[in-house]
Each structure stands twice: as C-alpha cells, then as structure tokens.
C-alpha positions in Angstrom: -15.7 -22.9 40.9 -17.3 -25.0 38.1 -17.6 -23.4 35.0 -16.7 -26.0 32.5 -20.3 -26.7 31.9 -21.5 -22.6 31.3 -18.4 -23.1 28.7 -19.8 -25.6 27.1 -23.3 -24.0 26.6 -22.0 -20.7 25.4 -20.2 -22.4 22.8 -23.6 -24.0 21.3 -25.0 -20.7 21.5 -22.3 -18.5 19.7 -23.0 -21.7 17.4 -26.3 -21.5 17.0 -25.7 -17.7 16.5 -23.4 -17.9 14.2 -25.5 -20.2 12.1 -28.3 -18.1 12.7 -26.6 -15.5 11.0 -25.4 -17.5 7.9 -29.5 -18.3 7.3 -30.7 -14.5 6.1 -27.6 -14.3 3.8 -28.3 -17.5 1.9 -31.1 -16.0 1.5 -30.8 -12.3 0.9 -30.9 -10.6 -2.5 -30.0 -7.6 -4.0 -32.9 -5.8 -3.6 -32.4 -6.2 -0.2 -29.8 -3.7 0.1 -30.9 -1.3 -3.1 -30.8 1.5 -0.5 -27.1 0.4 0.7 -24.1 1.2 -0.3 -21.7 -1.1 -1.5 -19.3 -0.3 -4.3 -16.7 -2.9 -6.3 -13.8 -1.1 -8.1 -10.4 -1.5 -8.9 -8.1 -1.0 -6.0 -5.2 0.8 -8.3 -7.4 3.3 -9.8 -4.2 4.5 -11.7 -3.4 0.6 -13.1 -5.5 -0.9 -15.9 -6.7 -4.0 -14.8 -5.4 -7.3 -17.2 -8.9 -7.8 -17.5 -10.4 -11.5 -17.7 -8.7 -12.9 -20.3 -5.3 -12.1 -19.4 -5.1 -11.8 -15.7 -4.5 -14.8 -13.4 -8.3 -14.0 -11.8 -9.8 -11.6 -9.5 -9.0 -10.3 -5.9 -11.6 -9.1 -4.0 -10.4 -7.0 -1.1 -12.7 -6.4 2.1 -11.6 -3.7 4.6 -12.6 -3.7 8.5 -15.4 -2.1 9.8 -14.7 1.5 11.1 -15.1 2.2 14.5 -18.0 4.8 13.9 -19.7 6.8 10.5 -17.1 8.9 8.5 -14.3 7.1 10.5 -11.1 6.3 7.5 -11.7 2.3 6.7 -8.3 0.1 6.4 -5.2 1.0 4.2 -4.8 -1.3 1.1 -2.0 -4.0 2.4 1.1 -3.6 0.6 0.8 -7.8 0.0 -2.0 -6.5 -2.3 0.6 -4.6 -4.5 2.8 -8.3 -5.3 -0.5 -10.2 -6.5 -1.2 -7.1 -8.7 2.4 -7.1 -10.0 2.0 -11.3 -10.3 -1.1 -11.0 -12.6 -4.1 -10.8 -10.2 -6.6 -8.0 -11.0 -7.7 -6.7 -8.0 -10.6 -5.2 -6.7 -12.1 -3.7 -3.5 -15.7 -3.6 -2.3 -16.2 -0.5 -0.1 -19.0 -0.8 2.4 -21.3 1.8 4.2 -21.0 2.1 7.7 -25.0 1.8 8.4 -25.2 -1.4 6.1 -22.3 -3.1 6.9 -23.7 -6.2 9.0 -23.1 -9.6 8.8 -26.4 -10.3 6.3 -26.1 -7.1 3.6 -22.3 -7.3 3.3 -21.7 -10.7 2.7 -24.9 -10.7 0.3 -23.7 -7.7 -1.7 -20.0 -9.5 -1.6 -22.1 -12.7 -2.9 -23.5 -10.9 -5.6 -19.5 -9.0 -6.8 -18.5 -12.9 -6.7 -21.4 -13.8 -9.5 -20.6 -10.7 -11.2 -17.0 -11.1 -11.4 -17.9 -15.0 -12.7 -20.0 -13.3 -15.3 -17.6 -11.1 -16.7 -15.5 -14.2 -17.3 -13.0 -14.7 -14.4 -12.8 -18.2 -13.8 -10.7 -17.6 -10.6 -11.5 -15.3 -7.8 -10.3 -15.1 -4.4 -11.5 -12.9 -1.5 -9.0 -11.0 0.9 -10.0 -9.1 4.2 -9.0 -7.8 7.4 -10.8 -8.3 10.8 -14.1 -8.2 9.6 -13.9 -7.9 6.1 -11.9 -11.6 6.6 -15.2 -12.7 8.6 -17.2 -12.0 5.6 -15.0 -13.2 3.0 -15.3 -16.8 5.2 -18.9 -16.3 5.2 -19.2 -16.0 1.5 -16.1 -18.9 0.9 -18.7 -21.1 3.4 -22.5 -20.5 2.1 -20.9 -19.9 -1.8 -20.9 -19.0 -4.6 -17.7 -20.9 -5.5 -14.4 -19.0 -4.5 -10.8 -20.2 -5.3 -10.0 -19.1 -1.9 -9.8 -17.3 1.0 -6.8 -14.9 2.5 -8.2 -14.1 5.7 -6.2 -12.0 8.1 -7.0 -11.4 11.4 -10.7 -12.4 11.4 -13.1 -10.7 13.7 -16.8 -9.9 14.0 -17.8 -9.3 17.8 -15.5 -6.7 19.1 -12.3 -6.6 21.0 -11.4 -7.0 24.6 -12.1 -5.7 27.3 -14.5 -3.4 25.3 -16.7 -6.2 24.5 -18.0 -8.5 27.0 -18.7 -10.9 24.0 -15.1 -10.8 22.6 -14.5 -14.8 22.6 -17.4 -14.7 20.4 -14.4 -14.4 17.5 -12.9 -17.9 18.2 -16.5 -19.7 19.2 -18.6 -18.3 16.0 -15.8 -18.7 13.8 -16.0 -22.5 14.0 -19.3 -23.4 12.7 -18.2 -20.9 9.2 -15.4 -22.7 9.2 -17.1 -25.9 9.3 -18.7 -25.3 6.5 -16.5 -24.6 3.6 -15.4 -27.0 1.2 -13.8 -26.9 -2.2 -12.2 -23.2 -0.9 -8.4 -22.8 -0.1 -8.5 -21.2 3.1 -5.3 -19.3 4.6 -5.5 -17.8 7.9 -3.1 -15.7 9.4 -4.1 -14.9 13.5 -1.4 -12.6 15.5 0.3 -12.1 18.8 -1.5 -9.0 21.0 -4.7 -8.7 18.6 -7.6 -7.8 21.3 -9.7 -8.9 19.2 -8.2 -12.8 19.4 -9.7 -14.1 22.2 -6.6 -17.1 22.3 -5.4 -19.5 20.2 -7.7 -19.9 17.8 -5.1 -22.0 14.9 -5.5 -25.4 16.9 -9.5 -25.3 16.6 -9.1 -23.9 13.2 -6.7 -26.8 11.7 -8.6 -29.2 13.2 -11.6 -28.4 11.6 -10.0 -27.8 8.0 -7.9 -31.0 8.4 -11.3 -32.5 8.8 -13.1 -31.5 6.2 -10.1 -32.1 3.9 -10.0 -28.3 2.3 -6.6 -27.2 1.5 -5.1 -24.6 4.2 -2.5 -22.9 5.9 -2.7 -21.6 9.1 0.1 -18.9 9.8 -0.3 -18.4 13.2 1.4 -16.0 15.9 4.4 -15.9 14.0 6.9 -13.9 16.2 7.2 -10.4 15.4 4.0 -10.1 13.7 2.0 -8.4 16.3 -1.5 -6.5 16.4 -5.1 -6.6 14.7 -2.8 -4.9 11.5 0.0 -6.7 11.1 -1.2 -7.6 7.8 -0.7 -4.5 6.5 2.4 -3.4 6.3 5.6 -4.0 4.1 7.2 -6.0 6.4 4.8 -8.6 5.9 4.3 -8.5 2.4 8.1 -9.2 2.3 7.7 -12.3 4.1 4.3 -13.9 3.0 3.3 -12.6 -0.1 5.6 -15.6 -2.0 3.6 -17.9 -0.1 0.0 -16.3 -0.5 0.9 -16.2 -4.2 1.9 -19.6 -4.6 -1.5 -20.7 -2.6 -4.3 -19.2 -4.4 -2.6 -20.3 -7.8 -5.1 -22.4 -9.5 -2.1 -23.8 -11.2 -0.2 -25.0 -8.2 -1.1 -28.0 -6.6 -2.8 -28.7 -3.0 -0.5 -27.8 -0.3 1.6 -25.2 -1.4 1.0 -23.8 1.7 4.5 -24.2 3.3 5.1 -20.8 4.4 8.3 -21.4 6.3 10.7 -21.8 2.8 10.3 -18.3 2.4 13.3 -16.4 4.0 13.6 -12.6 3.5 16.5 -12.1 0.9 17.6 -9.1 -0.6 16.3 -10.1 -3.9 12.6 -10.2 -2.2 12.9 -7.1 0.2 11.0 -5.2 -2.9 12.7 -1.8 -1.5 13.8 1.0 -4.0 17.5 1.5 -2.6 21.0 1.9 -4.3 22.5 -1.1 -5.2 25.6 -0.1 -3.3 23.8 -0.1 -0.1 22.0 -3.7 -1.1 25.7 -5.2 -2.5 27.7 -4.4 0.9 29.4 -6.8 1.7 31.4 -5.3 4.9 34.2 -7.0 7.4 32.8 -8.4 10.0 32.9 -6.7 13.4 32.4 -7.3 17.2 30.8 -5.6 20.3 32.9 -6.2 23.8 30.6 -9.5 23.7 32.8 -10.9 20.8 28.9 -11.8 19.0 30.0 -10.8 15.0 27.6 -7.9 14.1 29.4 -6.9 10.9 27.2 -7.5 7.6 24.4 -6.4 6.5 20.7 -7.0 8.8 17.0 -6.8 8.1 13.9 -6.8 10.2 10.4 -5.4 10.7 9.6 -3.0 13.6 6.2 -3.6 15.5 5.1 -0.8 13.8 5.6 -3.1 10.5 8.0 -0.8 8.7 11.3 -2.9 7.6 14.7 -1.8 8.7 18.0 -2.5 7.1 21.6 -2.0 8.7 24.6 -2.2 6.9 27.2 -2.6 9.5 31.2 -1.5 8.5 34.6 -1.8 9.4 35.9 -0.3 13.1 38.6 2.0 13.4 39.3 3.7 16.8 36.3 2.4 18.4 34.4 4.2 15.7 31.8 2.0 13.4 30.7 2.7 9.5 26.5 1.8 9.2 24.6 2.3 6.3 20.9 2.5 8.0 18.3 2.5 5.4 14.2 2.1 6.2 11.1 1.2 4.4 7.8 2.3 3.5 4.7 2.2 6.7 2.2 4.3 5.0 1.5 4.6 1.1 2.9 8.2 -0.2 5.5 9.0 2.4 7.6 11.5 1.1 10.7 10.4 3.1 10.6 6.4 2.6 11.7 4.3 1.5 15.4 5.9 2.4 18.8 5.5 3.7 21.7 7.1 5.3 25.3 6.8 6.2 25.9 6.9 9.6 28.6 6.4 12.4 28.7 4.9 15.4 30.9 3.9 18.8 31.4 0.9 20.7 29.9 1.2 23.8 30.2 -2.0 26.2 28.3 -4.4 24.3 26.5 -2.4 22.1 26.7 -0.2 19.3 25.3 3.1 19.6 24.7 6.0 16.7 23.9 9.3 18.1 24.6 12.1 16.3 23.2 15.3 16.5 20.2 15.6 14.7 19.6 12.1 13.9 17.5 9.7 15.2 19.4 7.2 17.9 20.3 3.4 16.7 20.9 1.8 19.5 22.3 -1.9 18.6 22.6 -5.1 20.7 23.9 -8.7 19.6 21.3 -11.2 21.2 23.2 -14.3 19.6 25.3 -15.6 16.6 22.1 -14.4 14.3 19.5 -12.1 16.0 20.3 -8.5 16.6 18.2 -5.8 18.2 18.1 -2.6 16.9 16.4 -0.1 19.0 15.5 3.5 17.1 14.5 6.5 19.0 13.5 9.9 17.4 16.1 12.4 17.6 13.4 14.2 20.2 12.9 11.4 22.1 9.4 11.2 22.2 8.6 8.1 19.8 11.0 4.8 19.9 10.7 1.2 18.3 12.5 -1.8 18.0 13.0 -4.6 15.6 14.8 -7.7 16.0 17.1 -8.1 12.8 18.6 -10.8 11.3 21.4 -11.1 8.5 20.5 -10.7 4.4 21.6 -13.1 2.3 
C-alpha cells in the first residue's frame, strides 16, 4: 500500500494548521479575553519574591490543560523549587478551562510577558508541561522577546489512541519551532508519553540547528518515562543543574550539556541524617559475586528517588539503610528512611520483614542494581534501577 504521499499531504496541512493558529494570536488583545480567566501570581505564595531588581529574572510557569471543568491542573515541578532557591522569581499563570485554547492563552501569556518586562525584569523565561509547553513555544515563536523556553513534554492535540489526530503533536510542532529565534529553547520529550507520537528530537534539532537558536534537546533519557516525568524529584535531581545553567543570561551559548551532571549526594537535595548520607559500608556480594555493598540511588517510574545503603553480611544476614524521597508536595511520611535487614537469597537480596514493605534487590552488572519495592499488602509495587552515590 502507498501511503507515503497521504504522509506527505497531512504534514502540509497540520502545517498550514498550525500556522493558521499562530495568525489570531499575533493578533489577539486583551480585550479579547476580558471575560476569561487568566491569573499570574507567584507560585510560592508563602516566599517573597526577590523582586526585579534583585532576582536573576522571571519564571513563568504554564500547567496542562485538565482533562475536563473543575478537573485539579498539574503539580508545581519540584525543578521549579532549585530556580527559586538559585534566584529566579517565579510565577504561574493559571488558565480557565473554557478559555484555555490555543489563541486566548497564548495571548493572555503574551500580555504577563509585557507586564513582567514592564515591571522591570529584563529576563524572563517561560516553563510548561504538555500543553502549557505548546504555548510557552507559541509565545517564545510569535514574541514578545523571551530568554527562553523550558518546554517539557509538549502537546496540543490529544494522546493516543484517544485521538485520531495524535501525530498532530510532532507535525504542528515544526512550523512553531521554525519560527523562533533569539529564544534558548530546551526540550525534554519522554519514553511511553501517548501523547508523543515518535521521535520527535531528530526533527526538532534539525530545525533549531538550522535556525542557529541555542538548544538542548533531552530526549528519551532512560528511566524518565510518561507525559509527567517532569515533575517529580527525581528529575529535578538530575536536570535542574543543567536547566539552571541554560536559561542564565550570564552563561554563554551552549551550556546545554546535560550529560556532566551526575547525581551525587551533594545534589540529591533530600532532608536525611548525615549518617545515612556518610555510609561508607564494606562491600558485599550476591551468589553472583556482582559487589552490591555501598550506598545506591535511583528514581522509580513513579519519579520518587530511592536510596539504599547496603552493609556488612554476617550469617547470610545483610545491614540496609533504605531511605525514600518526596512524590507529592506535603507528604507527611517523606522524605524518610529506615534500618532494615535482609538475607541472601540466590542472587539477590531480599528484605521482608513483617510489616514492612518488600525490597527485593538484584545485581544487573558491576554498576546497575534493581531494586524492586512491593507494599507490605502487596497490592502496589515499583522498581528503580539504582546506581552507586558518589
């Protein structure tokens, strides 16, 4: 069958679309959306922003687009928190469900851009998620001037199978991109999003590289998987040095090299004793003779962090400290840690005592553990490939 042509022809129209699109919001204004709501405020309501002549610039974050009316819109990213803690002041423009569309919300985040410029940051940068990112590109494209982009996980058409115009989210994506200039422009696109309809980094790079705007492409990184993989701990951990050191006005073109950027214990950014971060056990062995002693870190696909501080084994018997991070803001339980023990069993390591969630631990080579936890009902498991903490 022949369908390279009817590929070709629905790529000009999501084109044409997409340009379509971009033409209303160069030209809409705010009285456009008087009726709308769209709302700009600080995203720490309990931190005093630096203000504009002490902070670095402005953030402007922009959640995805709820599902349906009343439906909760996206948690704050916990990468957020370490450009707050570097200096940025940051912001988030909440949208109304019945407004949000791709002419009013890029026109009312437009118009925060020109206020923000008015009150006398010289820098801002725009951040979003899924659709929020698509807008943010939208503005960083049609202007006003942005110091860039952090766009993560963009999407505007749905996911699949649900929507038979999916691919729309790699095809209309192109032409925005196309048209942005003096804007850094990160993107970060993950393994198992349904709303990526393939690999959209190659296209993407292409086009920047092109145009010769400064960007970094993070793209499928292993581990980072789903339409949220942005927001959790894990990944501030591991990208926030590099997102910081990107949108820096002060840091030249190119500091996009997110791959010097190793997790270290200084970095992890998790409240726990020093004793448990300082171990420095002997090292042990499975049946496998792999060395498992030490202490491990990783990020479940659920994007909470894991640490396991492996001991000394006596009788067959193994010493762990197992301590865990923070998933969602104001959990009363994380972060936190515990002392466990353990058995040799073939060639794993297995914690199960009563009344405690199961660690079940394999060596997968000189480097790479997995670390499998299961609730101590057995209804919910995850598991994180770990890796050791310098």
């Amino acid at each position: 069958m022949e369908r390279a042509p009817r590929a070709r022809w629905g790529a000009v129209v999501c084109a044409l679309v997409a340009l379509a699109a971009l033409v209303p919001f160069a030209g809409a204004r705010a009285d456009a959306y008087a009726d709308a709501q769209f709302v700009l405020h600080a995203a720490y309501p309990h931190t005093k922003t630096r203000g504009p002549g002490h902070a670095l610039g402005a953030v402007i974050w922009n959640h995805g687009k709820p599902p349906f009316r009343g439906a909760d819109g996206d948690m704050l990213p916990f990468y957020l928190d370490r450009l707050r803690d570097a200096g940025w002041d940051v912001f988030r423009l909440d949208r109304d469900w019945a407004s949000d569309n791709l002419v009013l919300s890029p026109a009312a985040l437009r118009d925060q851009v020109r206020a923000l410029h008015a009150r006398g940051y010289r820098d801002v940068v725009l951040a979003g998620q899924s659709y929020g990112a698509w807008i943010s590109l939208m503005v960083a494209a049609w202007g006003p001037p942005v110091q860039a982009v952090i766009a993560t996980a963009p999407a505007a058409y749905g996911r699949s199978p649900e929507s038979p115009i999916y691919r729309d989210n790699a095809t209309a994506l192109y032409p925005i991109l196309e048209r942005i200039r003096d804007t850094r422009v990160m993107l970060f696109l993950f393994q198992g999003d349904p709303y990526d309809p393939g690999d959209r980094a190659a296209p993407a790079r292409r086009i920047l590289s092109d145009d010769g705007v400064d960007h970094a492409v993070v793209a499928y990184q292993p581990g980072w998987i789903g339409h949220g993989a942005a927001n959790w701990t894990g990944f501030a951990t591991r990208f926030a040095p590099c997102i910081l050191r990107f949108i820096d006005p002060r840091q030249p073109s190119g500091e996009n090299r997110c791959g010097r950027d190793p997790v270290t214990r200084a970095s992890l950014g998790m409240a726990l004793p020093d004793a448990v971060l300082r171990a420095q056990p002997v090292s042990t062995a499975a049946s496998t003779g792999a060395p498992m002693g030490g202490l491990w870190y990783g990020v479940y696909a659920n994007g909470r962090q894991a640490l396991l501080s492996l001991g000394t084994v006596e009788d067959g018997t193994v010493d762990a400290v197992y301590a865990w991070g923070v998933q969602q803001r104001g959990e009363a339980d994380a972060p936190g840690y515990e002392r466990r023990v353990g058995r040799i069993e073939g060639d794993r390591l297995l914690f199960a005592e009563p009344d405690h969630p199961t660690l079940d631990v394999r060596a997968l080579g000189p480097d790479r553990l997995s670390l499998t936890w299961t609730s101590s009902d057995g209804t919910r498991s995850d598991t994180a490939e770990l890796h050791p903490l310098r």
